[in-house]
C-alpha positions as CSV (number, residue, x, y, z in Angstrom):
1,X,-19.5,23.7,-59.3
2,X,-17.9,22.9,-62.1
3,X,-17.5,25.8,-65.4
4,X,-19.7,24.1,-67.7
5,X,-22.8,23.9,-65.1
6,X,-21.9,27.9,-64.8
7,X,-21.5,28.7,-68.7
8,X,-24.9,26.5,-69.0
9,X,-26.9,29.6,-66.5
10,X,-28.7,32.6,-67.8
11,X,-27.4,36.2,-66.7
12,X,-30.2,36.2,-63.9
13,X,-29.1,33.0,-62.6
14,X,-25.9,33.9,-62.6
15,X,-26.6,36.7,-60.6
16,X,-29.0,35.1,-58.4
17,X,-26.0,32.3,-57.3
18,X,-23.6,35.3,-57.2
19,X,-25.5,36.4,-54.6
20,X,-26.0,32.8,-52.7
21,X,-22.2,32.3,-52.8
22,X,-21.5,35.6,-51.2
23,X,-23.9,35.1,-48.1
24,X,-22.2,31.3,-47.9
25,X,-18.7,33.2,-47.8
26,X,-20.0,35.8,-45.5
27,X,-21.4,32.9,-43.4
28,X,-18.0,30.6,-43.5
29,X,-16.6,33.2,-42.6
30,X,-18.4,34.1,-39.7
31,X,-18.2,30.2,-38.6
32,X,-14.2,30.6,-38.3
33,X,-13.9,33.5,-36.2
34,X,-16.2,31.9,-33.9
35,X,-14.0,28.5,-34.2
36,X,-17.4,26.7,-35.3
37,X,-16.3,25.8,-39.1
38,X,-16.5,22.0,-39.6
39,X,-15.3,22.4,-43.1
40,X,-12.1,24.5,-43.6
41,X,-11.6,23.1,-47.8
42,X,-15.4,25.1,-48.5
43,X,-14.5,28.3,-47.8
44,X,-12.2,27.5,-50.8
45,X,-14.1,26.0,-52.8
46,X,-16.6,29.2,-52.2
47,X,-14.2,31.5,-53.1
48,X,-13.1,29.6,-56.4
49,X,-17.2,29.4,-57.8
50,X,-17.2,33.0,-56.9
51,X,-14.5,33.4,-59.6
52,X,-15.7,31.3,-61.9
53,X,-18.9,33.0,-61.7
54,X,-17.9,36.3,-62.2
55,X,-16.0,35.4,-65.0
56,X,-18.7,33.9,-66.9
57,X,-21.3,36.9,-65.9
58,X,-17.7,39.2,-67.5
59,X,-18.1,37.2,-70.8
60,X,-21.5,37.6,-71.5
61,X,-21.7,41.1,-70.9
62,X,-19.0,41.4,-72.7
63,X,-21.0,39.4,-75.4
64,X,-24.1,41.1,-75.2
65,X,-22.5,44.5,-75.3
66,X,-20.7,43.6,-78.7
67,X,-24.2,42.4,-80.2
68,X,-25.6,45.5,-79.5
């Protein structure tokens, strides 16, 4: 996911795919301890739109709080 497809999302979407990316963590992570994970580079990958997710959602409350 790259920053621009993030900065492009409305708060609620933001949200909603903060919440996606943390049951994908939660499951990648549960496929490791069980020795099942076919790709070790997502759980990186995960952890990085995670980031960059709540880092955009930081801005624009930031933003919206300044407005008001």
């Amino acid at each position: 996911m790259k920053a621009s497809d993030v900065r492009a999302k409305t708060i609620d979407e933001l949200k909603d795919t903060l919440v996606a990316l943390k049951k994908e963590q939660f499951n990648l992570r549960f496929q490791r301890a069980t020795q099942q994970l076919e790709s070790t580079s997502r759980v990186r990958e995960v952890r990085r739109d995670i980031a960059r997710v709540k880092t955009v959602l930081a801005e624009e409350q930031s933003k919206s709080l300044e407005t008001s």
